[in-house]
N, C-alpha and C positions, 0 to 999 in steps of 0.2 A: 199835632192832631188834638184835638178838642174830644172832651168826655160824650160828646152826644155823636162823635163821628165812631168813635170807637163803640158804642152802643147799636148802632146800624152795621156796623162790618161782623160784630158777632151773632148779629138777629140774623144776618143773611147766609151766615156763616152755617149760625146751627140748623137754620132753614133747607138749604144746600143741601145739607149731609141728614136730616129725619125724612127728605122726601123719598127716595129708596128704599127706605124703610117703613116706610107707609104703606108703598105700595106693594110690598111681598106681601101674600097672605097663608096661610094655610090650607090644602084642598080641604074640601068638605069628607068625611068619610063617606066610603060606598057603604048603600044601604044591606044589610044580611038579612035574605029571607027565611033563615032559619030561626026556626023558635030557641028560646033557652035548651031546653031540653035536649033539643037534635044536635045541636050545636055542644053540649058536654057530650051526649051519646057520640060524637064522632070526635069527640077527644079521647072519648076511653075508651074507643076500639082502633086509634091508630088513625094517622092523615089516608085519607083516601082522596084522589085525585078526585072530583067534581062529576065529571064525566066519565071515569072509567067502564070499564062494564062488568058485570056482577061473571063470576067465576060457573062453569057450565055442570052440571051438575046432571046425570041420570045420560050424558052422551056416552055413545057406545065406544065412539073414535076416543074421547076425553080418557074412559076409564082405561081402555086398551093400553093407550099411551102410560097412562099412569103406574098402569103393571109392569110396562117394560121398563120403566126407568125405575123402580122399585126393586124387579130383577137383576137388573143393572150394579146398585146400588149395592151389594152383597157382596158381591167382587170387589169396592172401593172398603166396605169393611172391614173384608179380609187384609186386603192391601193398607188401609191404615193403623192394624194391626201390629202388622210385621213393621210401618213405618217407626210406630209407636214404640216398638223394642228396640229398634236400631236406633234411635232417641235415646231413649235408659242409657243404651252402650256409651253413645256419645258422651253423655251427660259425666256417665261414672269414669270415662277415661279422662274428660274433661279435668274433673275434681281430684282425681289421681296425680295430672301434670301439675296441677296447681300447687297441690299437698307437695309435691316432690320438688318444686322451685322455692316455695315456702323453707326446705329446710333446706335448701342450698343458698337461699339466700339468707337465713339466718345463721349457713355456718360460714357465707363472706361476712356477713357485719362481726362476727365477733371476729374474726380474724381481722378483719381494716380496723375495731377499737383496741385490739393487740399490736398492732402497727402505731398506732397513732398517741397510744403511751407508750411505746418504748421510745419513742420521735423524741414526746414531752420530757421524758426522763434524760434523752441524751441533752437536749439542750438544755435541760436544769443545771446538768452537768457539767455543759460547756461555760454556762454564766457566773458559776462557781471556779471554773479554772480560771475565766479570764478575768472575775475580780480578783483573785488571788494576783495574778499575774502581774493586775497594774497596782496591785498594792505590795509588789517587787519580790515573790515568794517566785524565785529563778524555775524551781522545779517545777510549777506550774507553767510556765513560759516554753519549757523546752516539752511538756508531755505532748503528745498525741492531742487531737480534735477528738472527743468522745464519738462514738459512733453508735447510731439506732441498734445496728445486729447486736453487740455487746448487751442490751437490755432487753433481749427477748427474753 
């Protein structure tokens, strides 16, 4: 292939693959009929749905209602009350078991690193018998395997 063939396969090439790209565009944004101002004032009082409808205000049914779930409402503070102490209990019994695993398990680990040197020490022991042993010292040859319990 010839330089001016290869010059046409890449022109049609990159042609191909920018025309897709062309054609996306961006929407236009929707226009906001709100002024600056209104538009922060219902920033700083909180999203309000567009259409909502404004809360009723001076009805008889409105205020009734609102006494009764107010009434209501005193019974749940008593009741979260008493939730609220049965909470404490938990909490402190909680931190209780905690505190009380906390020292059992730090009276296992000193016990398992009291295990685990007297292990070290027995087999210091044993590598000392058995150099002795092939360096032909009979008594060593015939003693005993050292053993962990012995180095508690």
């Amino acid at each position: 292939m010839t330089l001016r063939t290869h010059l046409i396969a890449s022109a049609t090439l990159a042609l191909g693959l920018a025309t897709p790209l062309l054609a996306q565009s961006t929407p236009a944004p929707l226009p906001d009929a709100r002024t600056p101002a209104q538009a922060q004032a219902q920033y700083n009082m909180g999203y309000n749905a567009p259409n909502s409808p404004t809360p009723a205000t001076g009805n008889p049914g409105t205020t009734a209602l609102n006494a009764s779930v107010a009434a209501g409402s005193s019974g749940q503070v008593e009741g979260n009350a008493a939730a609220q102490a049965q909470y404490a209990n938990d909490m402190a019994a909680y931190r209780d078991a905690v505190r009380q695993n906390h020292h059992e398990a730090m009276r296992d680990q000193a016990h398992y690193a009291h295990q685990q040197r007297a292990y070290a020490d027995a087999m210091e022991a044993w590598r000392m018998q058995s150099d002795a042993c092939k360096h032909g010292n009979q008594r060593a040859c015939n003693a005993p395997t050292p053993s962990p319990a012995d180095f508690y």
